[in-house]
CHARMM-style PDB file with segment names, atoms N, HN, CA, C and O in Angstrom:
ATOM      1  N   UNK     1       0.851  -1.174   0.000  1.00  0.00      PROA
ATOM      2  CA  UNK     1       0.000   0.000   0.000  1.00  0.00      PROA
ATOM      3  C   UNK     1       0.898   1.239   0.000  1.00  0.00      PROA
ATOM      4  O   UNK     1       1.986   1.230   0.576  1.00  0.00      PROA
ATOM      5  N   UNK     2       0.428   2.301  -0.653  1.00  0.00      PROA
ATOM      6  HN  UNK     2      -0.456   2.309  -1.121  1.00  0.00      PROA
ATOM      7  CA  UNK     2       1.486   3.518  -0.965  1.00  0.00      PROA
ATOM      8  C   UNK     2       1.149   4.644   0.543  1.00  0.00      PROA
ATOM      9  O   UNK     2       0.168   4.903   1.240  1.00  0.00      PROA
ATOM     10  N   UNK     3       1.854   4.847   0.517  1.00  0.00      PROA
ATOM     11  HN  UNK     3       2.651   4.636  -0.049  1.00  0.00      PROA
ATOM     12  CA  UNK     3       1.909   6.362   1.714  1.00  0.00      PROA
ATOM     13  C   UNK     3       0.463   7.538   0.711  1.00  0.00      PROA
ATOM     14  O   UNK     3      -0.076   8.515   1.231  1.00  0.00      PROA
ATOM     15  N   UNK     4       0.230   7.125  -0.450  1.00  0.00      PROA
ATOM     16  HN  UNK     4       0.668   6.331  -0.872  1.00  0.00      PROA
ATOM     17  CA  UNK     4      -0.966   7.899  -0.661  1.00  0.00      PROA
ATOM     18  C   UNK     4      -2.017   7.847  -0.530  1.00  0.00      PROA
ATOM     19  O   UNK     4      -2.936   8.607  -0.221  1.00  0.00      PROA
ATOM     20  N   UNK     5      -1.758   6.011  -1.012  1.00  0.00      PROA
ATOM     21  HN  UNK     5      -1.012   5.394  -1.264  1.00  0.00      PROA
ATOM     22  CA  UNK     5      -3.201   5.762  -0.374  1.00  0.00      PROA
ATOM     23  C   UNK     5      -3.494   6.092   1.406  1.00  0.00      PROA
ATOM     24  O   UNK     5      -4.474   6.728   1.794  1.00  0.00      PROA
ATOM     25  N   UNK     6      -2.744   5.686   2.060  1.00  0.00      PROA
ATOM     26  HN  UNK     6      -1.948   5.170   1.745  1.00  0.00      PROA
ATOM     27  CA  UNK     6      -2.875   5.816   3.325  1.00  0.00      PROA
ATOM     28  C   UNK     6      -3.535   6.757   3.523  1.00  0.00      PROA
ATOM     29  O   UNK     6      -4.723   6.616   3.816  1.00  0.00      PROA
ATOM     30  N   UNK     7      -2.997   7.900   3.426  1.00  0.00      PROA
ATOM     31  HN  UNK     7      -2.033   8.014   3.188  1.00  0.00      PROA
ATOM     32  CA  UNK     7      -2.925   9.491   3.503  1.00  0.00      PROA
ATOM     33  C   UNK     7      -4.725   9.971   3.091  1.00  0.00      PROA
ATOM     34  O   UNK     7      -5.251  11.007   3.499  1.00  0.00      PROA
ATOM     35  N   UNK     8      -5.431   8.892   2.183  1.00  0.00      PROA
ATOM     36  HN  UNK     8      -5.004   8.050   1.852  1.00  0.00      PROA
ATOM     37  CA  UNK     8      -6.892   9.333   2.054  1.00  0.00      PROA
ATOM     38  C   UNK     8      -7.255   8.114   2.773  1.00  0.00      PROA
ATOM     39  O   UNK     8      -7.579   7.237   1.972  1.00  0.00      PROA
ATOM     40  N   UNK     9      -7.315   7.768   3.900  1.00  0.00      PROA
ATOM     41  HN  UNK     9      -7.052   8.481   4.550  1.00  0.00      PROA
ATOM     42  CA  UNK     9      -8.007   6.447   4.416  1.00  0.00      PROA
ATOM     43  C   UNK     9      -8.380   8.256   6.121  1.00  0.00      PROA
ATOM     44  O   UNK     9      -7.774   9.275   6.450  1.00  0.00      PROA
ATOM     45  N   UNK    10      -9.553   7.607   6.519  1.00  0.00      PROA
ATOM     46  HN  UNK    10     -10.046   6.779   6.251  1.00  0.00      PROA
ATOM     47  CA  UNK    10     -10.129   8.537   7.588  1.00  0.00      PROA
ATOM     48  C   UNK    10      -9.053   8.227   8.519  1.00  0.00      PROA
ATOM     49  O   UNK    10      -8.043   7.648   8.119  1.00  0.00      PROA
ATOM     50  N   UNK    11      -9.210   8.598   9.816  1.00  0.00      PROA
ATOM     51  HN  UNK    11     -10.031   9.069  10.141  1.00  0.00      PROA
ATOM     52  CA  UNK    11      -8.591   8.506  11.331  1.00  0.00      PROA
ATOM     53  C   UNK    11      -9.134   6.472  11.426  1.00  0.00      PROA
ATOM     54  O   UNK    11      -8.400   5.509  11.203  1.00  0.00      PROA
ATOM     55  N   UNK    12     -10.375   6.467  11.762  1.00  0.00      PROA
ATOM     56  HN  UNK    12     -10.971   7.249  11.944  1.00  0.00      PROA
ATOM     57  CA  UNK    12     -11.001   5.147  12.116  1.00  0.00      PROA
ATOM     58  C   UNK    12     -10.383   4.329  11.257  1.00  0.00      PROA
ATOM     59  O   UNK    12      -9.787   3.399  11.801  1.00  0.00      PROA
ATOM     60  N   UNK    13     -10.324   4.383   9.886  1.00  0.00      PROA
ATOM     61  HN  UNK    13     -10.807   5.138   9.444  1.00  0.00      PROA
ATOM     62  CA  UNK    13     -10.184   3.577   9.148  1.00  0.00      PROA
ATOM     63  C   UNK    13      -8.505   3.015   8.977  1.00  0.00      PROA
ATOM     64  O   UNK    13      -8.115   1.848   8.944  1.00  0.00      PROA
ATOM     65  N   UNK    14      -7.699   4.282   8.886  1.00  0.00      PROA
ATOM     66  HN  UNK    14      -8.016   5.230   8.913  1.00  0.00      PROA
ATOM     67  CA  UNK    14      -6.602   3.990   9.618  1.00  0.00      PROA
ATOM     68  C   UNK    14      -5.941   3.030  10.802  1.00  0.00      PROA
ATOM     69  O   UNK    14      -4.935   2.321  10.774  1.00  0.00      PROA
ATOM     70  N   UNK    15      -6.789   3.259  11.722  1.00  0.00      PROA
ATOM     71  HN  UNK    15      -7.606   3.836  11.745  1.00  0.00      PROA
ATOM     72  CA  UNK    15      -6.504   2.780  12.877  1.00  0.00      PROA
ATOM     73  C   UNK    15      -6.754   1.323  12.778  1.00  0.00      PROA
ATOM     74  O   UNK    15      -5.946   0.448  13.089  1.00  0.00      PROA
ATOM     75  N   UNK    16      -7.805   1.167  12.373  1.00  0.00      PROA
ATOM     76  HN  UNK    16      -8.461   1.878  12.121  1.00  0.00      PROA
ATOM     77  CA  UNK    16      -8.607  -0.437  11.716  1.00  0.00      PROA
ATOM     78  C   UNK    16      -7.407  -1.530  10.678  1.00  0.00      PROA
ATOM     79  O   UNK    16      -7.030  -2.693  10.538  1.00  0.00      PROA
ATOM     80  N   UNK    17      -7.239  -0.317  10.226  1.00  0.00      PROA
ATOM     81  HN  UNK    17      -7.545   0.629  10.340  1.00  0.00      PROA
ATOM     82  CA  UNK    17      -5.999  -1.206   9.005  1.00  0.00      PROA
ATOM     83  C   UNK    17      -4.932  -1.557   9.909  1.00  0.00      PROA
ATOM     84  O   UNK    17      -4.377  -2.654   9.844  1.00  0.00      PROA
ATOM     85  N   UNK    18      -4.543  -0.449  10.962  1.00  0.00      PROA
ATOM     86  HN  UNK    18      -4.994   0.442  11.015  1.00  0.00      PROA
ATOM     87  CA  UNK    18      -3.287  -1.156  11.279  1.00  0.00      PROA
ATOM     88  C   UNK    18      -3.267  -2.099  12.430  1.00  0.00      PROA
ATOM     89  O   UNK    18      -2.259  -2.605  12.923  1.00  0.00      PROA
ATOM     90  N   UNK    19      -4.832  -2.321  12.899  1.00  0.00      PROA
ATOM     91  HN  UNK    19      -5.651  -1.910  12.499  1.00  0.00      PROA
ATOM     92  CA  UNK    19      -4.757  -3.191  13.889  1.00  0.00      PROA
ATOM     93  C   UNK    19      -4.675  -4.794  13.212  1.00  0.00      PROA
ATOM     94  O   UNK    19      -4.188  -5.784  13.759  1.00  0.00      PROA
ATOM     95  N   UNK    20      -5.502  -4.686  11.434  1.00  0.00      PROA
ATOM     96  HN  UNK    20      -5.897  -3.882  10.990  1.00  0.00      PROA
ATOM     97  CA  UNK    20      -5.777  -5.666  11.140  1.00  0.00      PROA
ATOM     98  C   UNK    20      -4.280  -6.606  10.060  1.00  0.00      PROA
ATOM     99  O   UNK    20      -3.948  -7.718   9.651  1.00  0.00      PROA
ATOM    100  N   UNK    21      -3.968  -5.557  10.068  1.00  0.00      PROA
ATOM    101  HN  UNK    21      -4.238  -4.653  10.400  1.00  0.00      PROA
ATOM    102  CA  UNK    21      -2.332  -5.897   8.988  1.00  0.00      PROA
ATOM    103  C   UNK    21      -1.564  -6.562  10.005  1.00  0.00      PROA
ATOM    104  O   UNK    21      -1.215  -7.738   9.899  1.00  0.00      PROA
ATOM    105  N   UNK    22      -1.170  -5.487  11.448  1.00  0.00      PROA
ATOM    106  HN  UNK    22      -1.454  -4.532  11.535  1.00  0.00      PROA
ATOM    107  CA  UNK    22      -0.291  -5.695  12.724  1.00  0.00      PROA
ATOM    108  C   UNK    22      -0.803  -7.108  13.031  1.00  0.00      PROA
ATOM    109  O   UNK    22       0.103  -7.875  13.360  1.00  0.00      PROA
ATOM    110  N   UNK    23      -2.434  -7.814  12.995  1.00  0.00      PROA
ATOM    111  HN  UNK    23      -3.170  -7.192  12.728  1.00  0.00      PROA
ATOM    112  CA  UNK    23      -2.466  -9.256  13.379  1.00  0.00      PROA
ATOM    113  C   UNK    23      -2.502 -10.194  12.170  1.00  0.00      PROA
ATOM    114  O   UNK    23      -2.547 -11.402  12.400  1.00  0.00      PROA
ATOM    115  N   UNK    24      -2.489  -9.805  11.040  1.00  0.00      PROA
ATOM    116  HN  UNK    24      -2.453  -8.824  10.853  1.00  0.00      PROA
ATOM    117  CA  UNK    24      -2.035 -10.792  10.126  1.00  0.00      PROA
ATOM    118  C   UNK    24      -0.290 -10.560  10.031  1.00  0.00      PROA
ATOM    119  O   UNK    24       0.151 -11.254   9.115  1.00  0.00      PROA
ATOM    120  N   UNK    25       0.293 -10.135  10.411  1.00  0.00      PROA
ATOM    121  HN  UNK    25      -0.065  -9.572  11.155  1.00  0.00      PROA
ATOM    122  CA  UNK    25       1.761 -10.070  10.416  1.00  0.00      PROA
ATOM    123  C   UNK    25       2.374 -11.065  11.920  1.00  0.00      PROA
ATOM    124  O   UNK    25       3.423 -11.702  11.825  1.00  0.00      PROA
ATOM    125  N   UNK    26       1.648 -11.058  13.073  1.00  0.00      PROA
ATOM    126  HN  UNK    26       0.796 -10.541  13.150  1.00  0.00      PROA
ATOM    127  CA  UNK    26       2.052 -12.009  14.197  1.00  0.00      PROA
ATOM    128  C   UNK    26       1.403 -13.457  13.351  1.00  0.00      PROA
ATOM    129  O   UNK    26       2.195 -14.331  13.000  1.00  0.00      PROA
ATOM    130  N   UNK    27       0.555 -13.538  13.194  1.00  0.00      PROA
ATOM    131  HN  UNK    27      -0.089 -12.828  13.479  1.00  0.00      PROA
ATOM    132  CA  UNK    27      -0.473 -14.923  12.680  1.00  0.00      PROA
ATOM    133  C   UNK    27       1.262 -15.383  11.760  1.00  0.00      PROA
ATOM    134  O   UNK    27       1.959 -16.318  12.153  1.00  0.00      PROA
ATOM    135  N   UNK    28       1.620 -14.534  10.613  1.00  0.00      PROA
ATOM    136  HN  UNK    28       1.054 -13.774  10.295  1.00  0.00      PROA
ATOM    137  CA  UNK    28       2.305 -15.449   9.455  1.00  0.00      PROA
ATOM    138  C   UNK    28       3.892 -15.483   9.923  1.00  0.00      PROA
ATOM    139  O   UNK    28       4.874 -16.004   9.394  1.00  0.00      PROA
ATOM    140  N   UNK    29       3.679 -14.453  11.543  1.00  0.00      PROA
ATOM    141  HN  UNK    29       2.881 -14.030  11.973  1.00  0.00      PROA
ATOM    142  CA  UNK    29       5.813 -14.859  12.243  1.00  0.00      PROA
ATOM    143  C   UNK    29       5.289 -15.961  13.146  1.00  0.00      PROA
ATOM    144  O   UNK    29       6.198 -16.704  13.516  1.00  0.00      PROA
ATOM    145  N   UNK    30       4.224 -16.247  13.556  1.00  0.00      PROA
ATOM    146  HN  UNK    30       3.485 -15.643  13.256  1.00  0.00      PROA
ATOM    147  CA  UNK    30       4.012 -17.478  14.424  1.00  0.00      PROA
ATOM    148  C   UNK    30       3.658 -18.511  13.562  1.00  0.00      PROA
ATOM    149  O   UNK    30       3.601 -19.574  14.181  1.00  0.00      PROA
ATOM    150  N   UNK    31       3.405 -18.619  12.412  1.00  0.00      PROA
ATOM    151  HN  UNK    31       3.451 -17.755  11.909  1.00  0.00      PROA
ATOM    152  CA  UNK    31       3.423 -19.597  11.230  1.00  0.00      PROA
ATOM    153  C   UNK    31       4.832 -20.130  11.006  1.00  0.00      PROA
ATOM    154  O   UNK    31       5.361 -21.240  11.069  1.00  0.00      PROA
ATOM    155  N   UNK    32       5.224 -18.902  10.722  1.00  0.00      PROA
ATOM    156  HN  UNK    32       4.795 -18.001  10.671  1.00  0.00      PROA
ATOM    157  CA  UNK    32       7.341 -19.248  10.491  1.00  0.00      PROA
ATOM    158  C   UNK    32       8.258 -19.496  11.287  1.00  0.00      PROA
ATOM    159  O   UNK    32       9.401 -19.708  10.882  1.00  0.00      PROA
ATOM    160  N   UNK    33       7.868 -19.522  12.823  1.00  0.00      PROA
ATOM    161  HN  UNK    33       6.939 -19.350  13.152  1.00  0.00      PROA
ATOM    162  CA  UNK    33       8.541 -19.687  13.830  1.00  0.00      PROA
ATOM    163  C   UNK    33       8.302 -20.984  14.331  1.00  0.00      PROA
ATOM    164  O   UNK    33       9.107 -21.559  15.063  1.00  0.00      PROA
ATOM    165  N   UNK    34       6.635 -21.735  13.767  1.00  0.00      PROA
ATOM    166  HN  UNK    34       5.981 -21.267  13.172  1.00  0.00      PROA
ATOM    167  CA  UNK    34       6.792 -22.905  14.134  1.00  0.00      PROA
ATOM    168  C   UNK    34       6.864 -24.170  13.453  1.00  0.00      PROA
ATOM    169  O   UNK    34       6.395 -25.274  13.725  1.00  0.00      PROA
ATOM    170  N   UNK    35       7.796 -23.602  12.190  1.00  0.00      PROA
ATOM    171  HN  UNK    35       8.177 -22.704  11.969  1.00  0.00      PROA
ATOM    172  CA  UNK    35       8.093 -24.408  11.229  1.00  0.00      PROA
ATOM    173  C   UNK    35       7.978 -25.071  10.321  1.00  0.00      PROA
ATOM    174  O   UNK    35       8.637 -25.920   9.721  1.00  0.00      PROA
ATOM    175  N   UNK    36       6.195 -24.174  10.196  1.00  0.00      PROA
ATOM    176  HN  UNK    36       5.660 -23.484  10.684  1.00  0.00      PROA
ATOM    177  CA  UNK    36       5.515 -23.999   9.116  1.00  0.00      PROA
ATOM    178  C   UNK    36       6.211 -23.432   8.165  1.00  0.00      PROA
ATOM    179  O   UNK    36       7.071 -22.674   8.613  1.00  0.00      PROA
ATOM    180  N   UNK    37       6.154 -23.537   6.535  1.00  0.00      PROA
ATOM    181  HN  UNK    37       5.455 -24.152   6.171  1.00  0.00      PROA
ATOM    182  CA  UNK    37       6.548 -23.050   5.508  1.00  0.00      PROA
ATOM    183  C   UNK    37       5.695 -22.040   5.161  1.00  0.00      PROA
ATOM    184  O   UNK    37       4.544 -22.443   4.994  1.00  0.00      PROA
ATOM    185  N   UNK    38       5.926 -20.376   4.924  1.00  0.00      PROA
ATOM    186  HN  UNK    38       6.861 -20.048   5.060  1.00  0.00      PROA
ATOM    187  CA  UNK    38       4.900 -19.260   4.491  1.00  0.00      PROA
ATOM    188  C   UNK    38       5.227 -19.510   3.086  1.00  0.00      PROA
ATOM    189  O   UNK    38       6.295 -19.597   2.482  1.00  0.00      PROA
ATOM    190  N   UNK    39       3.741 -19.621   2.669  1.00  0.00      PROA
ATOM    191  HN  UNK    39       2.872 -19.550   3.161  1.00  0.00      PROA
ATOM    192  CA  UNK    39       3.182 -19.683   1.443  1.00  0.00      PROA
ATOM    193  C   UNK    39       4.197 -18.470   0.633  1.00  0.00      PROA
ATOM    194  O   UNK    39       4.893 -18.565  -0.378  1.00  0.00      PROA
ATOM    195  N   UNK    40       3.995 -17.580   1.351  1.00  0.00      PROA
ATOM    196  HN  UNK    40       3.430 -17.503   2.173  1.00  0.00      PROA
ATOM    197  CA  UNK    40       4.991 -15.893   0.450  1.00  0.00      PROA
ATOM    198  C   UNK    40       5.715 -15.747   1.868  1.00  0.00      PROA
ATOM    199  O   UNK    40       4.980 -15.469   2.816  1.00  0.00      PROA
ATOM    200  N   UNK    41       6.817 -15.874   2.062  1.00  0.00      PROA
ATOM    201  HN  UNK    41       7.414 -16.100   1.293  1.00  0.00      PROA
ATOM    202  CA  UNK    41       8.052 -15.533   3.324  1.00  0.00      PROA
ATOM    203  C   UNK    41       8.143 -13.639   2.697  1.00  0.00      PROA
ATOM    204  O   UNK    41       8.440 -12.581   3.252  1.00  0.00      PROA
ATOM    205  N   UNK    42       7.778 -13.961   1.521  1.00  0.00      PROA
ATOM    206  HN  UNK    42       7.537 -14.820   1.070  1.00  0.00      PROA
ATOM    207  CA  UNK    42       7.892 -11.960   1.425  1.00  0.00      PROA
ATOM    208  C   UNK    42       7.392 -11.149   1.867  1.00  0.00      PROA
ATOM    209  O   UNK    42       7.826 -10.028   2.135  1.00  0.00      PROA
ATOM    210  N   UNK    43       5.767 -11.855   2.107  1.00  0.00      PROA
ATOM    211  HN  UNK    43       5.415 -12.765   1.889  1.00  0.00      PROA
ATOM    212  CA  UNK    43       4.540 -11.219   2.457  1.00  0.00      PROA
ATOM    213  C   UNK    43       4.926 -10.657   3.663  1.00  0.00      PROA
ATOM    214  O   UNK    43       4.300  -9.611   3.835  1.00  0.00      PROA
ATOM    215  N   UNK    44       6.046 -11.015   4.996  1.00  0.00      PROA
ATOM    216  HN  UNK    44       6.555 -11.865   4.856  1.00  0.00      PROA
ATOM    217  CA  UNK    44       5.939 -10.348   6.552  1.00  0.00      PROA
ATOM    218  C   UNK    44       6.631  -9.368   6.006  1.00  0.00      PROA
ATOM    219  O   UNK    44       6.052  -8.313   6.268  1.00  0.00      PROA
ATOM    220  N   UNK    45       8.030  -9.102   5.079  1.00  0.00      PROA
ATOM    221  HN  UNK    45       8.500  -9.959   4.867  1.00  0.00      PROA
ATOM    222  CA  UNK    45       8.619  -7.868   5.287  1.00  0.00      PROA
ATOM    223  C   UNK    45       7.271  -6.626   4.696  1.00  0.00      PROA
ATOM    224  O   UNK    45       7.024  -5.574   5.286  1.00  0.00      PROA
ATOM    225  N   UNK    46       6.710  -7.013   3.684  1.00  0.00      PROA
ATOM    226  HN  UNK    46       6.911  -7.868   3.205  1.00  0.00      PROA
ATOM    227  CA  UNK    46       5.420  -6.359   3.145  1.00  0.00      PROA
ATOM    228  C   UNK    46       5.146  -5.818   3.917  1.00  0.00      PROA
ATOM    229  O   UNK    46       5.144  -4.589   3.982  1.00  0.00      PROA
ATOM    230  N   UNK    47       4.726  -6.840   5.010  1.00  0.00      PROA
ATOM    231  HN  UNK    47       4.728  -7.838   4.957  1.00  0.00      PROA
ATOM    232  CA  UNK    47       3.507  -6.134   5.970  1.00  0.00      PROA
ATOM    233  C   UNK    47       4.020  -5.409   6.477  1.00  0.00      PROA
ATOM    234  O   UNK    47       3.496  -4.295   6.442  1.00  0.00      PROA
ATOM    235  N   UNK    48       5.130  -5.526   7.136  1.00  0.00      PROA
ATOM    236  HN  UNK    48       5.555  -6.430   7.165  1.00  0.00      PROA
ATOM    237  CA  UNK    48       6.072  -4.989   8.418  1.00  0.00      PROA
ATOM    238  C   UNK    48       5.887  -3.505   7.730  1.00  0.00      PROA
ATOM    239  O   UNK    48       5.210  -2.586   8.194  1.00  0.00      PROA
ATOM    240  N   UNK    49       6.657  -3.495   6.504  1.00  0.00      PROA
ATOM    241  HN  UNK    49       7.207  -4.241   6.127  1.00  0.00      PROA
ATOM    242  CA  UNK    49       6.474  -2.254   6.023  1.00  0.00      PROA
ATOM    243  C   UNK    49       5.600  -1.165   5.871  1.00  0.00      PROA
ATOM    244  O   UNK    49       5.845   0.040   5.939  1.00  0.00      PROA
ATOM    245  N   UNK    50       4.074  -2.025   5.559  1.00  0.00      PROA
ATOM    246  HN  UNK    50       3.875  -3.004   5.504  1.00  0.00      PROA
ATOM    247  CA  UNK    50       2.831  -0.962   5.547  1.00  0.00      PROA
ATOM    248  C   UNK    50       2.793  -0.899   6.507  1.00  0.00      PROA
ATOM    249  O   UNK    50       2.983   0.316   6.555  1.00  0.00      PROA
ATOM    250  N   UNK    51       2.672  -1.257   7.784  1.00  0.00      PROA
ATOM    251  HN  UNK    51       2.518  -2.244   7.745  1.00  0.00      PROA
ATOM    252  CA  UNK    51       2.226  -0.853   9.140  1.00  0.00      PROA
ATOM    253  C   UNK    51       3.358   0.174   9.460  1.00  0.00      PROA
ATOM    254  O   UNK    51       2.943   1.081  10.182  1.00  0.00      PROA
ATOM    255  N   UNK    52       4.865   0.293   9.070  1.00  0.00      PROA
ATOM    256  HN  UNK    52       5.202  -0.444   8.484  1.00  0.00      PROA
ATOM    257  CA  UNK    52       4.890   1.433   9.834  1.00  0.00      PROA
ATOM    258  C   UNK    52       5.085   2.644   8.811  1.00  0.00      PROA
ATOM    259  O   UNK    52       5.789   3.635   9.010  1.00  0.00      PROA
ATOM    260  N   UNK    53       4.273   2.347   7.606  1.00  0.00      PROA
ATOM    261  HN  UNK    53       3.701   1.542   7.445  1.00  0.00      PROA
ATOM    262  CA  UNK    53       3.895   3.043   6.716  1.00  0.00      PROA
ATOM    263  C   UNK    53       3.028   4.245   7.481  1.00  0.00      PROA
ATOM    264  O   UNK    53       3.222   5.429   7.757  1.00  0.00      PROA
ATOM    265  N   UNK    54       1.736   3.062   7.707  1.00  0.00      PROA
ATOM    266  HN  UNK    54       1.579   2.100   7.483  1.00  0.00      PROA
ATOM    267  CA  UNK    54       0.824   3.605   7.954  1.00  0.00      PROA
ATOM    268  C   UNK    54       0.596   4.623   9.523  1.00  0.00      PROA
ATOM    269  O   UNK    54      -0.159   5.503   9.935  1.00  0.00      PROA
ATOM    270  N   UNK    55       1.868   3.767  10.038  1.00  0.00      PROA
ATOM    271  HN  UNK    55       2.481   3.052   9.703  1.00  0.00      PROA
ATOM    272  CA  UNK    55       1.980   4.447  11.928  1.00  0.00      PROA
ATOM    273  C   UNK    55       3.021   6.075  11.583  1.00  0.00      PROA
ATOM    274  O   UNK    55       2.977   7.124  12.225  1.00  0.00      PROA
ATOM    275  N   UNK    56       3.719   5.804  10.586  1.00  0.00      PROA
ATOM    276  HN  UNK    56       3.755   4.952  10.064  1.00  0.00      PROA
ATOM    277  CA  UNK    56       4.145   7.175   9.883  1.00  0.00      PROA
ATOM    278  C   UNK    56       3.095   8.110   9.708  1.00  0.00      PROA
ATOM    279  O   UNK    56       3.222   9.233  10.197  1.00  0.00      PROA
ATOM    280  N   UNK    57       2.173   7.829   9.137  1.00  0.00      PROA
ATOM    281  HN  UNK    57       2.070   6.917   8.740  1.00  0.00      PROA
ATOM    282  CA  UNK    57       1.069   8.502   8.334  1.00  0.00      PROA
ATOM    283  C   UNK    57       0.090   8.991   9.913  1.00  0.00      PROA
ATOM    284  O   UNK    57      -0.086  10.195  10.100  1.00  0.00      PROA
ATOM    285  N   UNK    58      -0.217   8.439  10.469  1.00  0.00      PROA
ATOM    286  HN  UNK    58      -0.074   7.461  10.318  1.00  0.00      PROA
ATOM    287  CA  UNK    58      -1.014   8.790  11.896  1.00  0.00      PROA
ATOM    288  C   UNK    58       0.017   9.318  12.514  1.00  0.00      PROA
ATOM    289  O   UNK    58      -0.222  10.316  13.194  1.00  0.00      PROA
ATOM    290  N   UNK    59       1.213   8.888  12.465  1.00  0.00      PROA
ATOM    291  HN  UNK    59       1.407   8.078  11.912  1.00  0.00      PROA
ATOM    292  CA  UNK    59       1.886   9.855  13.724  1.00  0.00      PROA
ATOM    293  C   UNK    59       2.266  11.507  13.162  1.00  0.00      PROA
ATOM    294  O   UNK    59       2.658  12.377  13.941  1.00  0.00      PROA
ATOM    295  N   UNK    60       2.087  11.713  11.817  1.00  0.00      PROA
ATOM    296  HN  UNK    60       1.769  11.007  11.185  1.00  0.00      PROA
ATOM    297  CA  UNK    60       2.586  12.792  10.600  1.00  0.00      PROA
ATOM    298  C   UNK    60       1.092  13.557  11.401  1.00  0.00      PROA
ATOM    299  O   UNK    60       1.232  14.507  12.170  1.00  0.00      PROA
ATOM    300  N   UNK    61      -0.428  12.910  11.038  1.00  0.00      PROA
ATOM    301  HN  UNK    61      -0.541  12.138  10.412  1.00  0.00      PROA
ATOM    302  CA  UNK    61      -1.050  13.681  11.425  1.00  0.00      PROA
ATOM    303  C   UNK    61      -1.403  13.942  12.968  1.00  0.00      PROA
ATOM    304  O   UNK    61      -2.168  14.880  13.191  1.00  0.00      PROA
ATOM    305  N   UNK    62      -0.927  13.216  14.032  1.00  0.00      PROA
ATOM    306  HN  UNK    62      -0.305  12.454  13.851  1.00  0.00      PROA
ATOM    307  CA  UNK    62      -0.743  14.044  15.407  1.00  0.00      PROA
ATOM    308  C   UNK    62      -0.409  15.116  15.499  1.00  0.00      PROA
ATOM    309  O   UNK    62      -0.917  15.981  16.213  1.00  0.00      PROA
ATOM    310  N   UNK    63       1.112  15.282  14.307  1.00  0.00      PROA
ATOM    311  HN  UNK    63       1.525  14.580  13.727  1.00  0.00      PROA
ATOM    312  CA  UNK    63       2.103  16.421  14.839  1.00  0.00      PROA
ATOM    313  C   UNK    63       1.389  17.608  14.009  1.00  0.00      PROA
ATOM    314  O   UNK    63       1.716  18.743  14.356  1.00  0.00      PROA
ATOM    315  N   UNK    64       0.606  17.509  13.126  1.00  0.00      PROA
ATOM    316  HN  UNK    64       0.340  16.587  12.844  1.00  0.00      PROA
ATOM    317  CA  UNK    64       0.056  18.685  12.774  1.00  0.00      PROA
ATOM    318  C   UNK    64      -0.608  19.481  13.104  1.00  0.00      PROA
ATOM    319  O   UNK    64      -0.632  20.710  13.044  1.00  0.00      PROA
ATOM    320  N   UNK    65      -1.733  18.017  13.830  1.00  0.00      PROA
ATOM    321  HN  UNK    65      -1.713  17.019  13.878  1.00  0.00      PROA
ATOM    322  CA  UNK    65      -3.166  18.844  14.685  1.00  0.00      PROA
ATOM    323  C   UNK    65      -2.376  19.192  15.857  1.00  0.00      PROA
ATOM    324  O   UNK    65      -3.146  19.015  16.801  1.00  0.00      PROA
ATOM    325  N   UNK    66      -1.515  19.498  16.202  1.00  0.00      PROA
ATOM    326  HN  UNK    66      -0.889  19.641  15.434  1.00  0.00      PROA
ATOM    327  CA  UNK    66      -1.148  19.710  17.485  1.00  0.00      PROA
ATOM    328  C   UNK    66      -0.836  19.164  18.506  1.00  0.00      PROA
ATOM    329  OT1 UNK    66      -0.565  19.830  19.505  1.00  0.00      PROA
TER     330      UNK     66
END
């Protein structure tokens, strides 16, 4: 997901994405940690990435509103 899209997602909806990415990202390191094979091993750095994409993007708009 791009830092643009982010950037038009609301406050709620935001928050929603990153609760729901942040638990599909433990689900597929507790998949790989127990020696399960991930279908895409690419897919966690992915995720890892949009979430602190997206914790960029909420923490960008804290510092604005004040």
């Amino acid at each position: 997901m791009k830092a643009r899209d982010i950037r038009e997602l609301g406050p709620n909806e935001l928050d929603q994405r990153v609760r729901d990415t942040t638990r599909e990202l433990v689900d597929l390191r507790l998949k790989n940690k127990s020696g399960s094979t991930a279908d895409k091993p690419v897919r966690i750095r992915l995720l890892r990435r949009d979430v602190a994409r997206m914790k960029t993007v909420r923490h960008e708009r804290e510092m604005s509103n004040g």
